[in-house]
C-alpha positions in Angstrom: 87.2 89.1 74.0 89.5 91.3 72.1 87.7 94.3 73.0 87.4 93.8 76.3 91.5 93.6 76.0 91.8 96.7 74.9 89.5 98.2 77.4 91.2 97.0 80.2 95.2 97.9 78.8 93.6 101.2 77.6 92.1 102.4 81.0 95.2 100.7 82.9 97.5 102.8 81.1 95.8 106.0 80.4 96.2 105.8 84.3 99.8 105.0 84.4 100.9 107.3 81.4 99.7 110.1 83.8 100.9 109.4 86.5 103.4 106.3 85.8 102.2 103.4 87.5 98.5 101.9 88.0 98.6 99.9 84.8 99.0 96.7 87.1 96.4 97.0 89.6 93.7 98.6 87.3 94.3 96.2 84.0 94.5 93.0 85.9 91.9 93.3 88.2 89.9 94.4 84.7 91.0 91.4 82.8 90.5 88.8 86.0 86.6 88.7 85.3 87.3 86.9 82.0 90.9 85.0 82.1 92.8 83.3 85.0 95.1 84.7 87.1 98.4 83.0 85.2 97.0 83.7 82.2 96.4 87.6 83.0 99.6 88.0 84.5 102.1 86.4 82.0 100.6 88.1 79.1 100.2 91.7 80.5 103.8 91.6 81.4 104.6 91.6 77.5 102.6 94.9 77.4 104.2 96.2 80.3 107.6 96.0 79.1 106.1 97.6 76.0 104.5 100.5 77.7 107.1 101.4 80.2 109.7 101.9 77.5 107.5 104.0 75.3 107.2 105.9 79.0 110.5 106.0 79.3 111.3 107.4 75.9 108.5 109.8 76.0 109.8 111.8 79.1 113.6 111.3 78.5 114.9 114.6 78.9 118.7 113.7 78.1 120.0 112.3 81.6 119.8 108.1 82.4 120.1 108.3 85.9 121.8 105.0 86.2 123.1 105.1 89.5 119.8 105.9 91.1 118.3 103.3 89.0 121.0 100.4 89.3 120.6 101.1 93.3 116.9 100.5 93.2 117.6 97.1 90.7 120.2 95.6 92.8 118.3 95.6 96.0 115.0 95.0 94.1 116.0 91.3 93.1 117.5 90.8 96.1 114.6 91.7 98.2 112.7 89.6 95.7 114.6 86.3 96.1 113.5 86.4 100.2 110.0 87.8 98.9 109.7 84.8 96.6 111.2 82.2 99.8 108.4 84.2 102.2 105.9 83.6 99.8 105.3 79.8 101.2 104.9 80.8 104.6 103.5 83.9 105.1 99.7 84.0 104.9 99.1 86.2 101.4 95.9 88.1 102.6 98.3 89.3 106.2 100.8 90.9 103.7 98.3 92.7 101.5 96.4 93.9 104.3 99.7 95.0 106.1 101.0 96.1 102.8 98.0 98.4 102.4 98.3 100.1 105.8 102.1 101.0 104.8 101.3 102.3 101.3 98.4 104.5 102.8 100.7 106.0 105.6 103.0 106.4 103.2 100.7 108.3 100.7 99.4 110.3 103.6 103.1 111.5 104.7 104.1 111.9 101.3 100.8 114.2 100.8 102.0 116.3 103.8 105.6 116.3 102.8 104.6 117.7 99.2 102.4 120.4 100.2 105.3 121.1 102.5 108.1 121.0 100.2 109.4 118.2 103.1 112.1 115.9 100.8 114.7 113.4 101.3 117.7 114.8 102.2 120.4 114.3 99.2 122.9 112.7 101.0 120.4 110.2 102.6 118.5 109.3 99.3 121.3 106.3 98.3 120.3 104.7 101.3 117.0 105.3 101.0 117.3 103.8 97.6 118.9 100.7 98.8 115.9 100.1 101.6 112.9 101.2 99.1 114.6 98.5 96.1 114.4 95.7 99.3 112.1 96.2 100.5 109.7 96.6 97.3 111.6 93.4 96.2 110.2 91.4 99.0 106.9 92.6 98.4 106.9 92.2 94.8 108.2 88.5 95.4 104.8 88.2 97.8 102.2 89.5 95.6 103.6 91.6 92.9 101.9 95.1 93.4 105.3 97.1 94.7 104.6 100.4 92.6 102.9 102.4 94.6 106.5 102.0 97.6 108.5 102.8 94.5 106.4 105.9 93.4 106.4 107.0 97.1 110.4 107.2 97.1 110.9 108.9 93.7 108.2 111.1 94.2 110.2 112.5 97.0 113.7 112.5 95.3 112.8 113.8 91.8 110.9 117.2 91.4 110.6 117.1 87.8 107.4 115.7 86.6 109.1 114.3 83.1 112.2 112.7 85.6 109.9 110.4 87.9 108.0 109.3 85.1 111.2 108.4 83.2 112.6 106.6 86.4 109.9 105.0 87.3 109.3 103.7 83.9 112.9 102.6 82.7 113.4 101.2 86.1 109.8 98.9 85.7 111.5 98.1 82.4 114.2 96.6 83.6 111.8 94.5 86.2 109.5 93.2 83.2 112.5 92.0 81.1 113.4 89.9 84.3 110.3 89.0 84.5 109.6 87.8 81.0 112.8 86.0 81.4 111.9 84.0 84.1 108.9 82.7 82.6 109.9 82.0 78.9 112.6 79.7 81.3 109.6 78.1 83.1 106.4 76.4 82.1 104.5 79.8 82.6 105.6 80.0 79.4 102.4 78.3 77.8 100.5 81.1 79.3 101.5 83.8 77.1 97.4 84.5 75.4 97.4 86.6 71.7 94.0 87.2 72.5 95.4 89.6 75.2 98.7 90.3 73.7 97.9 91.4 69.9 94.5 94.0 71.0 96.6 95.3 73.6 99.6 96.8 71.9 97.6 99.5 70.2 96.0 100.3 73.5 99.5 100.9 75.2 100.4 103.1 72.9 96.8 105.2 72.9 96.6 105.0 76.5 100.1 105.8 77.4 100.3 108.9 74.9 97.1 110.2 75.7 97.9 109.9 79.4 101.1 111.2 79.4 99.7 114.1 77.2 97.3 114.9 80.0 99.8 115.3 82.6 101.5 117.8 80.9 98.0 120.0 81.4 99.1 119.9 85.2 101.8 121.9 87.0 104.3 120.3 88.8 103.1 120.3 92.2 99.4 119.3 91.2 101.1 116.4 89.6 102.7 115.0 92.9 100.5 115.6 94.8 98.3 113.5 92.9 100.8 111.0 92.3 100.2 111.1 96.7 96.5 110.8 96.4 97.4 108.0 94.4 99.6 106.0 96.8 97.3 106.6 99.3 94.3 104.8 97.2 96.3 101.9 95.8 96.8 101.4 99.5 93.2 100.9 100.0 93.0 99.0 97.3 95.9 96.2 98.5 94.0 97.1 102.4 90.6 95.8 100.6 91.9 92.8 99.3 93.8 91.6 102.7 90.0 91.7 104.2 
């Protein structure tokens, strides 16, 4: 079974190294044939701490952006608390299939808007911070798959390749260290697997680097646009599930 660990974390994040998120979606949904749910999820979010901040350091180009970041953070767990509280009763499949519709829209206008050159205005993009973090917070408190709202608002406020991905990344960090937290705190704790874990490390690193290597091949405007084309899919994805 360690292989088909390394598999999974490898294709997940040779996908997120390139275009910084789809580890989530594509390595769970991988590893879900042959472990459960809890076990999947507790244990990948080891790896994803692990990968974002090897994300994070690869395209650091000298500037934290905290105060972007610490918007998106704040709101984030605060959306997540009423996420978590919606969670008992709100029908699960009703959010991912409405979820999906969003995130495609979203894709779709953030398609158009980069081919374009249609951005957030500056002075608005605090505020649109503040209504992305809560709103991804909720979601992510529902069922867990928020990336693809984040990706949508960065990809409209930062124009550097290397700044999303570095954004993106330190700002999942911060999520998976909460997240880890929580259930070293709680008895999710016992579902922390080493046969996950340990063949996964290596294939963070491999499929990070060599995915983050690749995107360098692209220009800048290739690169969001398919970080668009991305959304847009991921939508379907959360779309096909709701069914």
């Amino acid at each position: 079974m360690a292989i088909i660990s390394f598999i999974a974390v490898f294709a997940g994040w040779l996908v997120q190294g390139f275009l910084g998120i789809g580890s989530g979606i594509i390595s769970t949904a991988i590893l879900l044939l042959f472990y459960d749910a809890k076990t999947v999820v507790v244990s990948l979010s080891i790896i994803a701490l692990i990968g974002t901040i090897y994300l994070a350091v690869l395209n650091f180009k000298g500037r934290l952006f905290l105060k972007e970041i610490s918007i998106l953070v704040l709101f984030s767990f605060l959306g997540a608390g009423i996420g978590s509280y919606l969670l008992e009763i709100v029908s699960h499949k009703f959010i991912e299939f409405t979820f999906g519709l969003v995130v495609i829209a979203t894709g779709l206008y953030d398609l158009f808007a980069q081919k374009r050159k249609i951005y957030i205005p500056k002075k608005y993009k605090h505020i649109f911070a503040s209504i992305t973090g809560f709103i991804g917070g909720i979601i992510s408190g529902l069922i867990g798959g928020s990336g693809p709202l984040y990706a949508f608002y960065l990809n409209q406020t930062f124009h550097d390749k290397e700044n999303f991905k570095f954004v993106i990344s330190f700002f999942f960090a911060i999520l998976n260290v909460e997240r880890i937290i929580f259930y070293l705190l709680s008895p999710l704790k016992n579902y922390f697997n080493m046969e996950i874990i340990l063949p996964s490390i290596l294939a963070v690193f491999l499929g990070a680097y060599l995915g983050n290597y690749i995107a360098k091949v692209f220009p800048t405007k290739t690169f969001k646009e398919l970080v668009s084309f991305s959304i847009i899919i991921f939508g379907v994805y959360f779309l096909y599930k709701g069914f």
